[in-house]
N, C-alpha and C positions, 0 to 999 in steps of 0.2 A: 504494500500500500504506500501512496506515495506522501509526504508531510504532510502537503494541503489537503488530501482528501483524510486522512485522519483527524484533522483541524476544525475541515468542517465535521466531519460528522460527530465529535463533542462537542459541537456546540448548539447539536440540535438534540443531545438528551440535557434529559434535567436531573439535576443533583441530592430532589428525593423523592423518597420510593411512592410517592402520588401523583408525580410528574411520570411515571415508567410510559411506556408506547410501546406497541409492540413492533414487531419488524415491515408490517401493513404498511402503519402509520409512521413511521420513521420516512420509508420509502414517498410517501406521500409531503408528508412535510418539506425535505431534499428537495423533490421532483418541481413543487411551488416556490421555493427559492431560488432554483440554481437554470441556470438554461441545458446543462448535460446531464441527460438525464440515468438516474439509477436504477437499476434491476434488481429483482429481490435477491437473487444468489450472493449476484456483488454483494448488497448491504448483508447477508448473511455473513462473508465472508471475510467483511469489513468488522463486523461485529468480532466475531470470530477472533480475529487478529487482534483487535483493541484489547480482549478479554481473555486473555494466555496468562498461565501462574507461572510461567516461565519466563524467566530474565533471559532464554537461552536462545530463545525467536530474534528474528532481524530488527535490528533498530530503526526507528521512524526516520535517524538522520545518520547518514555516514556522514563519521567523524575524520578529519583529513589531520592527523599528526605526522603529516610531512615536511610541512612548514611549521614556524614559530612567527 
């Protein structure tokens, strides 16, 4: 996933558990904000990826420690 699209999509959940949405509605909210529009797999898999207990998954930014 790439920064911005993980960017945007917390910023279309909310922070407590009477704001939840389901993946429908997520999809729906995206699709009225954004002009490129989202499919439910993607936002599953967008989810998906946000939502890993694992540190061990790819990072939202490569980090360039080649320079200083």
């Amino acid at each position: 996933m790439k920064f911005n699209e993980a960017i945007s999509v917390l910023k279309l959940l909310g922070t407590r558990p009477e704001d939840a949405m389901t993946i429908q509605q997520i999809v729906q909210k995206w699709n009225s904000l954004h002009a490129e529009k989202l499919g439910l797999r993607t936002a599953q898999r967008y989810l998906s990826e946000l939502s890993t207990d694992s540190a061990d998954g790819n990072a939202l930014v490569q980090v360039d420690t080649s320079s200083r």
